[in-house]
C-alpha positions as CSV (number, residue, x, y, z in Angstrom):
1,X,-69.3,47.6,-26.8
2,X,-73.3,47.5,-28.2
3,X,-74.5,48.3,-24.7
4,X,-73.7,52.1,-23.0
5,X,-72.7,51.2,-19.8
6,X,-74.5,54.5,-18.5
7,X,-77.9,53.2,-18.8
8,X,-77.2,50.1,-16.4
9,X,-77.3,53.4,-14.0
10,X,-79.5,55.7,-15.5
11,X,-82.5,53.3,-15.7
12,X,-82.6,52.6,-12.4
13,X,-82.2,56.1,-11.0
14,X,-84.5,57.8,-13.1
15,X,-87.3,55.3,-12.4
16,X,-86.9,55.5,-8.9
17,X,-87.6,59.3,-9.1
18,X,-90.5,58.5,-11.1
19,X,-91.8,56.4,-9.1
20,X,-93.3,58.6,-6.3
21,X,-94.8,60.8,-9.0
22,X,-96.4,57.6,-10.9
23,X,-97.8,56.0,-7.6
24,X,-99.9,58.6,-7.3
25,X,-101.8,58.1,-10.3
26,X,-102.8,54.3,-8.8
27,X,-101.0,51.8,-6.9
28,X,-100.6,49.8,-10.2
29,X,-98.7,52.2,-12.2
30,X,-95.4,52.3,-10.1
31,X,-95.2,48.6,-9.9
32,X,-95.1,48.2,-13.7
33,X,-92.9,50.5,-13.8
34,X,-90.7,49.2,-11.3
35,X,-90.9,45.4,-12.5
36,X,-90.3,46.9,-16.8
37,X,-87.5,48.8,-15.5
38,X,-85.8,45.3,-13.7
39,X,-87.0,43.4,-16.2
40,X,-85.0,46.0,-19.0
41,X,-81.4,45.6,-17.3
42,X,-81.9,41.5,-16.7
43,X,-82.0,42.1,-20.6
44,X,-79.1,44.5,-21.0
45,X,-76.8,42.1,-18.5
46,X,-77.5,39.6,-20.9
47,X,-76.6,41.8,-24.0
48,X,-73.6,42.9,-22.1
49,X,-72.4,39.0,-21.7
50,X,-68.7,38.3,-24.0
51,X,-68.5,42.6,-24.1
52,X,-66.0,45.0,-23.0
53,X,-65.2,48.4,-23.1
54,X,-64.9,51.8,-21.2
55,X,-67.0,54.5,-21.2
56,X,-65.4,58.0,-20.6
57,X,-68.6,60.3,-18.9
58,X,-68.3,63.3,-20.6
59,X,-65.8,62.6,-23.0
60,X,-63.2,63.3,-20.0
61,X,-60.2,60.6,-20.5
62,X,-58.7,58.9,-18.1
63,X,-57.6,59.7,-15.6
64,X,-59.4,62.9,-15.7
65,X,-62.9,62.0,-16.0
66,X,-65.0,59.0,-14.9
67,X,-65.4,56.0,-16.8
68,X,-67.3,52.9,-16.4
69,X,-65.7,49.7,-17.6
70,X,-67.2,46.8,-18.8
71,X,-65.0,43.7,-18.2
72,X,-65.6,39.4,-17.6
73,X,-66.2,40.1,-14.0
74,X,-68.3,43.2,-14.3
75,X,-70.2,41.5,-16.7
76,X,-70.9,38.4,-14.6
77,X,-72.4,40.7,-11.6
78,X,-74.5,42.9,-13.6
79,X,-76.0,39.5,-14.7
80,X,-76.5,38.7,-10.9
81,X,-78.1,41.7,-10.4
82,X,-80.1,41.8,-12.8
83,X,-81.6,38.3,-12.2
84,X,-82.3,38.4,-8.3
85,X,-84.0,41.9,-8.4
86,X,-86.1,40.6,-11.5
87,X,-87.2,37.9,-9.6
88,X,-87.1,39.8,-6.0
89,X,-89.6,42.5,-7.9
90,X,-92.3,40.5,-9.1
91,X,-92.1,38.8,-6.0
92,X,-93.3,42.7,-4.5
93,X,-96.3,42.8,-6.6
94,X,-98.3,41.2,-4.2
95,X,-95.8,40.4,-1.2
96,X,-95.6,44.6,-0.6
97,X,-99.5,44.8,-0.4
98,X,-99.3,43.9,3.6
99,X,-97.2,47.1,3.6
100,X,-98.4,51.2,3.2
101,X,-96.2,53.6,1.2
102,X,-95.4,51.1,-2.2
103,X,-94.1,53.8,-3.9
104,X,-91.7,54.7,-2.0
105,X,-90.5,51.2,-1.5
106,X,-90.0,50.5,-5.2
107,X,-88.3,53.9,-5.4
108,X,-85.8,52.3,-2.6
109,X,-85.5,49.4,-4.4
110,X,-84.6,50.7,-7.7
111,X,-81.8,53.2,-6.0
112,X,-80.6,49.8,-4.4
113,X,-79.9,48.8,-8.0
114,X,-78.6,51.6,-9.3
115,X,-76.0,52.2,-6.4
116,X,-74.8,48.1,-7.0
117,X,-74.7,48.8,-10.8
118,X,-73.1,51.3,-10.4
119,X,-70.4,49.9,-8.4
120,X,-69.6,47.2,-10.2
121,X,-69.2,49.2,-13.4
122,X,-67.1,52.2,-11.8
123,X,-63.2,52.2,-12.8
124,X,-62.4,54.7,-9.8
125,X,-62.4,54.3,-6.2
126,X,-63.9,57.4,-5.4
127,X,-67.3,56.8,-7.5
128,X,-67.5,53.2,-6.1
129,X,-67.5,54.6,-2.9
130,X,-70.5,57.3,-4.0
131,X,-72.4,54.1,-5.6
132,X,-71.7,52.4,-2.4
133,X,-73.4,54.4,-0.5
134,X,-76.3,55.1,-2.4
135,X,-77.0,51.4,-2.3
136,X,-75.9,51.3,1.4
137,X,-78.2,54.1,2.4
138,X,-81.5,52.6,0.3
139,X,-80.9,49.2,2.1
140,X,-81.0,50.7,5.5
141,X,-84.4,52.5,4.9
142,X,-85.9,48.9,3.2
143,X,-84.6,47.2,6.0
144,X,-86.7,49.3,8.6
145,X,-89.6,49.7,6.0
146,X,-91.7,47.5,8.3
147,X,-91.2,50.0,10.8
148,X,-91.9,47.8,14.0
149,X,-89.8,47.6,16.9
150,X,-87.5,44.5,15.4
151,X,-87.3,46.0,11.8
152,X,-86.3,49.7,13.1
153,X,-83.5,48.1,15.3
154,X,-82.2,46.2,13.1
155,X,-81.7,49.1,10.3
156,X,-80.0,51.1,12.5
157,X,-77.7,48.3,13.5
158,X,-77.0,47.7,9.9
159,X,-76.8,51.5,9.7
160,X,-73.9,51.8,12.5
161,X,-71.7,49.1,11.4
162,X,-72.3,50.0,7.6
163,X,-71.3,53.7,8.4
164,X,-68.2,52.2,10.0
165,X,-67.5,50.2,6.8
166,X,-67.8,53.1,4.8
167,X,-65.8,55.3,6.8
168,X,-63.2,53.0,6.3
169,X,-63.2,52.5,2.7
170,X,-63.7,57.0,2.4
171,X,-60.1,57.1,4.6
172,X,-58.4,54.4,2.4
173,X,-59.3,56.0,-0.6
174,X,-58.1,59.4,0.6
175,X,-55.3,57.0,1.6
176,X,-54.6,56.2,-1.6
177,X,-55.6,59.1,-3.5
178,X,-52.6,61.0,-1.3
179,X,-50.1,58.3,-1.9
180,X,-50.6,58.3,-5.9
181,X,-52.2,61.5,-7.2
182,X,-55.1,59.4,-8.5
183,X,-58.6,57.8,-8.2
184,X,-58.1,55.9,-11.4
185,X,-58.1,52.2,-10.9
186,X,-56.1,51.8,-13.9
187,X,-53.2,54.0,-13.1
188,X,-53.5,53.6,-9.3
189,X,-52.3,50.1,-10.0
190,X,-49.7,51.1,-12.2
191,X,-48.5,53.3,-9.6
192,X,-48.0,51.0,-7.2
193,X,-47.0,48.3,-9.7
194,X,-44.0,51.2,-10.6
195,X,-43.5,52.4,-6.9
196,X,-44.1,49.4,-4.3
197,X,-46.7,49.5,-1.4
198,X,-45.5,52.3,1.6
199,X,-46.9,52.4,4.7
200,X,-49.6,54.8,3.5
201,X,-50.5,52.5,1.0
202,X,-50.4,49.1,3.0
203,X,-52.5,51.1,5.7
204,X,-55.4,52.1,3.1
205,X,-55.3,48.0,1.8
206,X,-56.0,47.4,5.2
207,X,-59.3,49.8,5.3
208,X,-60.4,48.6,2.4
209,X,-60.7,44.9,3.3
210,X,-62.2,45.7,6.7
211,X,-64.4,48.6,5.0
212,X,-65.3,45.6,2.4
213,X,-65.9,42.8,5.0
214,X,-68.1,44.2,6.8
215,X,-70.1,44.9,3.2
216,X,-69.9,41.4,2.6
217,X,-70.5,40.4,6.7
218,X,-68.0,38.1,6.4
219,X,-66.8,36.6,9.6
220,X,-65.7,38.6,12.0
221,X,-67.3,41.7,10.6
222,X,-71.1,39.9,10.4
223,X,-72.8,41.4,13.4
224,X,-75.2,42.9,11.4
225,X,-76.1,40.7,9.0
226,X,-78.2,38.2,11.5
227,X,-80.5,40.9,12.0
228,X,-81.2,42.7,9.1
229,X,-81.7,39.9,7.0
230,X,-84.9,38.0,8.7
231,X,-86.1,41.6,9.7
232,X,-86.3,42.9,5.9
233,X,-89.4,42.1,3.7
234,X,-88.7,39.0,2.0
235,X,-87.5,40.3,-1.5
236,X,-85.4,42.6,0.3
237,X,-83.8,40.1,2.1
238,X,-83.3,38.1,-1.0
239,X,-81.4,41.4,-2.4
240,X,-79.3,41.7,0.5
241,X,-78.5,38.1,0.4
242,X,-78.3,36.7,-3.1
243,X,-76.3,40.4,-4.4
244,X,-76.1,43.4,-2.2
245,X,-73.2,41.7,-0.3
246,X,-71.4,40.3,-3.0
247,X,-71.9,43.7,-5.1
248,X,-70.9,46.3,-2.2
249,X,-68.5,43.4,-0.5
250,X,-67.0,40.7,-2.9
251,X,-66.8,41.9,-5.6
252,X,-65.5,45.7,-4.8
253,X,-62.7,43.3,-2.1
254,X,-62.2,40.9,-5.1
255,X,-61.6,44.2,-7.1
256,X,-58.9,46.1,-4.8
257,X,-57.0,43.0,-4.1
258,X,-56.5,41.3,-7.5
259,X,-56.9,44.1,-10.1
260,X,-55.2,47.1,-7.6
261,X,-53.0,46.5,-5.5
262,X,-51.8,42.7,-6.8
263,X,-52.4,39.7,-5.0
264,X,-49.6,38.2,-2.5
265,X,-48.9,35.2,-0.1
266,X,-50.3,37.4,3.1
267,X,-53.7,38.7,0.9
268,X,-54.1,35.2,-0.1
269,X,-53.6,33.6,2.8
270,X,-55.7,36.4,4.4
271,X,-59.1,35.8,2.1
272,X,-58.6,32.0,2.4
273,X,-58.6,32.2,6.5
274,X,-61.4,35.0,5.9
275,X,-63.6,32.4,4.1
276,X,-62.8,29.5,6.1
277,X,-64.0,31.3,9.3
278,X,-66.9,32.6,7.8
279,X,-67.6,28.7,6.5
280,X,-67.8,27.4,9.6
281,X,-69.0,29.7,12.2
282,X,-72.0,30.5,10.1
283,X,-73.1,26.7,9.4
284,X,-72.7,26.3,13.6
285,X,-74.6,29.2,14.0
286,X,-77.4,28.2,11.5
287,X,-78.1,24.8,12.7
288,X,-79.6,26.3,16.6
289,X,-81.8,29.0,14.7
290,X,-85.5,28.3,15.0
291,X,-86.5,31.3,13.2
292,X,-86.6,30.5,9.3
293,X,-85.1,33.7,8.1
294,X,-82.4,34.1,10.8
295,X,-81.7,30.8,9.6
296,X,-80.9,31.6,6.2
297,X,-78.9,34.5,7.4
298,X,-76.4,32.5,9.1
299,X,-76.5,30.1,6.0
300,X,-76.0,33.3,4.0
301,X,-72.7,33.9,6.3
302,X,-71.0,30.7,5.6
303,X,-71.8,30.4,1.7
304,X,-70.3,33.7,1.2
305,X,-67.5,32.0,3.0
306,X,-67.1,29.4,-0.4
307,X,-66.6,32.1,-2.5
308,X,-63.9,34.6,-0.2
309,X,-62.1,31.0,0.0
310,X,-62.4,30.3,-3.7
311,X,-60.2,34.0,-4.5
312,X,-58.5,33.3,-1.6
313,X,-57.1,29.8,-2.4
314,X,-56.7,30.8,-6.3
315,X,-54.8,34.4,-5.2
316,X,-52.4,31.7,-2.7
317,X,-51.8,29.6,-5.4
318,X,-50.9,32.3,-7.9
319,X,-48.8,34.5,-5.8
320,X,-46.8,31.0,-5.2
321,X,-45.7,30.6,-8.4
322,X,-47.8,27.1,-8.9
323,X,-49.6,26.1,-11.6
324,X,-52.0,28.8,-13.0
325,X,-54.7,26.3,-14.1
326,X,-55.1,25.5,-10.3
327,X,-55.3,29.1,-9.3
328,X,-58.0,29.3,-12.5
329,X,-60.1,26.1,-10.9
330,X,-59.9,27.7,-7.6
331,X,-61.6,31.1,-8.8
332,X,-63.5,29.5,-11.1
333,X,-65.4,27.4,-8.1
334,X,-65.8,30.9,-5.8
335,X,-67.2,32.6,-8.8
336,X,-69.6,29.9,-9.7
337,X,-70.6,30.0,-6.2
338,X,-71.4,33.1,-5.8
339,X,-74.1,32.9,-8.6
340,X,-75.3,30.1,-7.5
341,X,-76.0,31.6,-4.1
342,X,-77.2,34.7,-5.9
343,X,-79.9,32.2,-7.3
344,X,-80.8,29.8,-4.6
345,X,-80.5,32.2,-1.8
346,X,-82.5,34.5,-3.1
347,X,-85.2,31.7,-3.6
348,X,-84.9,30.3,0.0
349,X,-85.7,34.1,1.3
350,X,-88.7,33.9,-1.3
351,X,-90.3,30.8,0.1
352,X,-89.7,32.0,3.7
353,X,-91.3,34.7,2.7
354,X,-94.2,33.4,1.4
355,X,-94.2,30.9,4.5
356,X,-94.5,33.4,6.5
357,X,-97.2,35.7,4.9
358,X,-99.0,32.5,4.6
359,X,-98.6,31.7,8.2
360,X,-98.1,34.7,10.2
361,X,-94.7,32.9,11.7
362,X,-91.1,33.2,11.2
363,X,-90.6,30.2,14.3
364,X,-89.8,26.7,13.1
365,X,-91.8,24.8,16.3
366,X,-95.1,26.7,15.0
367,X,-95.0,25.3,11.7
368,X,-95.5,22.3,10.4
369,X,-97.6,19.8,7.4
370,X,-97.5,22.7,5.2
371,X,-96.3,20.8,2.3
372,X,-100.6,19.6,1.6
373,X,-101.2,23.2,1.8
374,X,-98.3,25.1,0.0
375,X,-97.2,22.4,-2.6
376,X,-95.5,25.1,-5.3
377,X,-93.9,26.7,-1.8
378,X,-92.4,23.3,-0.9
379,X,-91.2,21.8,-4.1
380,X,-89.3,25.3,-5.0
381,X,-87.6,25.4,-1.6
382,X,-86.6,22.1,-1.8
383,X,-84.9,22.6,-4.6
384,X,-83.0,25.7,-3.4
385,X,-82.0,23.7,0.1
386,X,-80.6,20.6,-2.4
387,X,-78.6,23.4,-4.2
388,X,-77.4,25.2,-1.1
389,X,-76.6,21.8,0.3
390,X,-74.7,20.9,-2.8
391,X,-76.8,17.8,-3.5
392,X,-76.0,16.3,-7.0
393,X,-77.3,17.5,-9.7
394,X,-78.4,21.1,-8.5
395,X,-76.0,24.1,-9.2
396,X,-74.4,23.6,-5.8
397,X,-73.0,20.4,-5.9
398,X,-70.9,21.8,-8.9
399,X,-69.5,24.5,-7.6
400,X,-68.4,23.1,-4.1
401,X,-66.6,20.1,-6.6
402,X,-64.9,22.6,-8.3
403,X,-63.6,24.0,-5.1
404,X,-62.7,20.4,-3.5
405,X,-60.5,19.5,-6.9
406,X,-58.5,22.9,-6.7
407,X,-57.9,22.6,-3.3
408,X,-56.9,18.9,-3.4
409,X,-54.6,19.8,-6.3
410,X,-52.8,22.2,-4.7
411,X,-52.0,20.5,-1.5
412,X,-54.7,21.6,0.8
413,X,-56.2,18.4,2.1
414,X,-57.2,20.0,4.8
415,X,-59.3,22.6,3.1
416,X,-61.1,19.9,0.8
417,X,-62.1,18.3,3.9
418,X,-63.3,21.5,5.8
419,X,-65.9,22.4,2.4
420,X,-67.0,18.6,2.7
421,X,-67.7,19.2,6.4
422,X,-69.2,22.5,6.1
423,X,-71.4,20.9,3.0
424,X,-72.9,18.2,5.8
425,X,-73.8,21.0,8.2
426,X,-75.5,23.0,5.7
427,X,-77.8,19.7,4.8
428,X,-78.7,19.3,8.3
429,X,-79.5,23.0,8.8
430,X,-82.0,22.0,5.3
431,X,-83.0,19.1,6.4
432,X,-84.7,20.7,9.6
433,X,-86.4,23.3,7.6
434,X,-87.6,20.7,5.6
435,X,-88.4,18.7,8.4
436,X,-90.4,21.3,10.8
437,X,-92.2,23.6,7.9
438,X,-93.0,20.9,5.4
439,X,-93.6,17.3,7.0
440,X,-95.3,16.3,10.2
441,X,-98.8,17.6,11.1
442,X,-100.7,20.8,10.4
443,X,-100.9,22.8,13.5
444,X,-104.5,23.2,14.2
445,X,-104.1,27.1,13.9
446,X,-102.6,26.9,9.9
447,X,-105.7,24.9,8.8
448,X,-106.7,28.1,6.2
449,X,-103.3,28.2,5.1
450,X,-103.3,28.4,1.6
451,X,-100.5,28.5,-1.0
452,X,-99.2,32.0,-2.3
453,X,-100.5,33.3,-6.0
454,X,-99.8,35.2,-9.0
455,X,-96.1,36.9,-9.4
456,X,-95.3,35.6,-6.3
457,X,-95.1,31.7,-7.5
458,X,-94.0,33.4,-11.0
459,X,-90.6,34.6,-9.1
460,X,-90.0,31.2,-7.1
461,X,-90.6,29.0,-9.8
462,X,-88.1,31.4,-12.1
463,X,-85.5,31.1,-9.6
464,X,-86.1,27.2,-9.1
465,X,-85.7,26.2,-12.9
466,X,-82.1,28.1,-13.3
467,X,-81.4,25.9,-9.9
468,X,-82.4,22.7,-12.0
469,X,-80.8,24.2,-15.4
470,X,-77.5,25.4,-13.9
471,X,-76.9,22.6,-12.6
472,X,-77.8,20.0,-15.4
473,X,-77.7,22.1,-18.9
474,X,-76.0,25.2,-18.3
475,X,-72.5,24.4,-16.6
476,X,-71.0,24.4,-19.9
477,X,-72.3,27.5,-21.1
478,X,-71.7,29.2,-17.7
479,X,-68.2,28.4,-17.6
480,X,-67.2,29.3,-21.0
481,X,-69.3,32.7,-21.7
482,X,-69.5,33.9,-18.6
483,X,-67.4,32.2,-15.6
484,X,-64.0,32.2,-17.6
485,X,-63.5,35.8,-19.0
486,X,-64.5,36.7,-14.9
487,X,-61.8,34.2,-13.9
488,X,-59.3,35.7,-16.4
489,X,-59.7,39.0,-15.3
490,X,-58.5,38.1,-11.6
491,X,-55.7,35.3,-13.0
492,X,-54.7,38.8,-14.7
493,X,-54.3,40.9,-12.1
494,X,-52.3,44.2,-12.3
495,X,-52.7,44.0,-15.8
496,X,-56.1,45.3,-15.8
497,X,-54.4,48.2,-15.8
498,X,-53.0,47.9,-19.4
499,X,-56.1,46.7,-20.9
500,X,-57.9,49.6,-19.4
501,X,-55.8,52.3,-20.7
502,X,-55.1,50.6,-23.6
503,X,-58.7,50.5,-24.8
């Protein structure tokens, strides 16, 4: 392990208590050192890329102390992470200059990042709860930071229903804690690997996947989602979307599930109908929006759906007893889906962001000819809605293949054809943003538009190459240094237990 897994934590956190101090010596101080401190862990992901290892804080062993461990799938969202809010803060530079009080937003910002970091690296369920909320807590203030009548509801919606989440997941973790004398990851699943699940037990699995779904808004925990996302500034709304709900809700769900408490028929079956619903009802809902960024929300809430039906249909196929190389496919497809819509999500909130700070408008019927006007704008977010719609070559079309093959080789017809279906809708819902913000004529009022500058194109046309490259150079090198030791750790199991205390 080159990398100490602390600093994925520390740099964040310190910076964002520097940040207040620094933004007081000129409003270009903090955002340097907001966009070297993002720019530092995108390059520590990378490093961290083929590495594992635990870290005891302290020196304490396990399961005394707390340790962060490094593994395929930890590994795989740190590099998530560390891409979107790369891209998400240079994006800021000039996007946060409509806004007072920078300083304070970056510091918000880089706690968001620390709390996800954090709880993707923990190995106990106690400290992923703490890193849980600190990320939870920043994202309710950035989602208000506007502080007009829409932003300041919609934070304290988020706020309400996020409290509930993470009162459930505090109870189940007391749950647990009570059941097997630990807070351990490692030895909680060799507990109940040893012991069985009780009621106590089976009750706290429970919290945790409603606690965890309403992180991840997946259907029919998304109330929230719908409108904090198009209320947020833009690069905050790229964070929430493209990792914030697949750090606090996919991945910690994807975590308890597989690596915990051990996948069965009834979890499997659970996550696939989970995804399915979350599939469909968000493309339906999608398609009527006429504001941009509620929109993408909705779009938000059905690809997240891909990826709980990838685990779901791989954890199915597993606890059946099939063949393991199915199960592999299966997870392998949700996994790959969820960075691509780490990556194309997060540039679809960019250029509705820059839309709309071009424009003044979030409303579809307003817009209109801005292709002449915002050509870099256009081209970027069509490549993100080909992606998202799973057009071939972009990254998308991969990953929704992948998923279509597993689920056609292990029986489930039915489920290849729903992820075609849902595929469709999501090109119409693109289609019509393509159709009513780009094409047709320039409203008389958006003559003066004129195309964003500066970091802002920087970050779109970042995110829009690794739509191109991961979808035409970089499959191969995706799947086998960083998709595969991620898959392996969820085809393992229970047995992350032994290769945690082991190490």
């Amino acid at each position: 392990m080159s990398v100490p897994l602390p600093v994925f934590v520390a740099i964040p956190l310190v910076t964002a208590f520097l940040l207040p101090i620094f933004g007081k010596k000129g409003k270009n101080a903090a955002t340097v050192l907001a966009n070297l401190a993002t720019i530092s862990l995108l390059v520590l992901a990378v490093a961290s890329i083929g590495r594992t290892g635990v870290y005891e804080i302290g020196k304490w062993p396990i399961p005394l102390g707390i340790n962060l461990v490094l593994d395929g799938l930890s590994s795989l969202l740190l590099l998530a992470i560390g891409v979107v809010s790369t891209a998400a803060m240079l994006f800021s530079v000039r996007y946060m200059e409509q806004y007072t009080a920078k300083s304070k937003y970056l510091s918000l910002f880089m706690l968001m990042v620390a709390g996800m970091n954090g709880v993707v690296l923990s190995g106990d369920i106690f400290n992923l709860f703490v890193f849980l909320e600190i990320a939870s807590l920043a994202s309710y203030a950035l989602v208000g930071f506007g502080c007009e009548h829409e932003e300041l509801e919609a934070s304290f919606k988020y706020m309400v229903l996020g409290s509930i989440g993470s009162i459930f997941v505090l109870f189940a973790v007391a749950l647990v804690y009570g059941n097997t004398g630990s807070l351990n990851m490692a030895y909680i699943s060799k507990a109940i690997a040893s012991g069985g699940l009780n009621a106590g037990l089976g009750f706290a699995l429970a919290l945790f996947i409603a606690g965890f779904g309403l992180k991840a808004a997946l259907v029919p925990f998304h109330a929230w989602l719908p409108d904090a996302h198009p209320s947020a500034p833009a690069p905050i709304s790229a964070m929430l979307s493209g990792v914030l709900i697949k750090a606090l809700g996919v991945y910690a769900l994807a975590r308890i599930v597989f690596n915990v408490f051990g996948i069965t028929v009834q979890l499997g079956w659970l996550l696939t109908v989970l995804g399915i619903l979350s599939m469909v009802t968000g493309a339906f809902l999608a398609i009527g929006q006429w504001d941009i960024k509620r929109l993408m929300a909705y779009s938000s809430i059905s690809q997240l759906g891909y990826v709980v039906l990838g685990l779901g249909l791989g954890g199915l196929i597993i606890a059946r007893g099939q063949n393991l190389a199915w199960a592999s496919l299966a997870i392998l497809g949700g996994l790959f889906h969820l960075v691509n819509h780490a990556v194309y999500k997060s540039l679809l909130f960019l250029t509705s962001g820059s839309i709309q700070m071009a424009t003044g408008t979030r409303d579809l019927k307003q817009m209109g000819g801005l292709a002449e006007k915002m050509p870099v704008t256009r081209a970027t977010c069509t490549v993100a809605s080909a992606s998202v719609a799973g057009i071939p070559p972009f990254s998308g079309f991969w990953s929704k293949l992948i998923l279509v093959f597993a689920a056609i080789q292990a029986g489930f017809y039915w489920v290849a054809a729903i992820i075609v279906f849902v595929s469709l809708c999501t090109l119409i819902m693109y289609l019509k943003v393509q159709r009513y913000a780009f094409l047709g004529e320039l409203p008389e009022n958006l003559q003066q538009t004129k195309e964003s500058r500066g970091s802002m194109l920087v970050a779109m046309v970042f995110l829009a190459c690794l739509c191109v490259l991961m979808g035409l150079l970089l499959v191969p090198a995706l799947r086998c240094n960083i998709l595969e030791p991620a898959v392996k750790v969820l085809t393992d199991g229970v047995s992350y237990s032994a290769n945690v205390i082991g190490m």
